[in-house]
N, C-alpha and C positions, 0 to 999 in steps of 0.2 A: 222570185219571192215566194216561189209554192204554193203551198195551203192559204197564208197567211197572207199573201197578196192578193191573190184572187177575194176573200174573202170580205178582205177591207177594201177591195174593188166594188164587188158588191151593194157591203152596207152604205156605202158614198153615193151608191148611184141610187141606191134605195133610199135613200134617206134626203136627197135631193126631187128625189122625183116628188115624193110625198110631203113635200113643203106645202102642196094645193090642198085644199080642205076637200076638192072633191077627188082625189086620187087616195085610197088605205091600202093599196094592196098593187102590186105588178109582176107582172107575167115576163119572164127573161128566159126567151128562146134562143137556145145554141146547141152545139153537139158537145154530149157529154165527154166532159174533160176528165183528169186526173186531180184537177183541185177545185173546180168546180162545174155546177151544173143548172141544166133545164130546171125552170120551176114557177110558184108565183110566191111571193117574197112581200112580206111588210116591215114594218119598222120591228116592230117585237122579235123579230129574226137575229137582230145585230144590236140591241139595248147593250149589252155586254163591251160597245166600240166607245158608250159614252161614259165622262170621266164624271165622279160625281163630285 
């Protein structure tokens, strides 16, 4: 799926995590890939995944 999977892996897993009012923000450790990477990630990363 490339870019685009990884990507929308991501926001799923960001945007699940961040369902708790005390979680805004998460830190996703890996080795940097080709389609994605290390970093820390909140919802505003992946607004773009919601349909308005």
């Amino acid at each position: 799926m490339g870019t685009t999977g990884a990507y929308c892996f991501l926001g799923e897993t960001i945007f699940t995590l961040t369902e708790l009012d005390s979680i805004n923000k998460v830190s996703i450790e890996m080795e940097v890939g080709s389609h994605a990477g290390p970093g820390v990630y909140t919802k505003d990363d992946f607004y773009d995944l919601i349909k308005e």
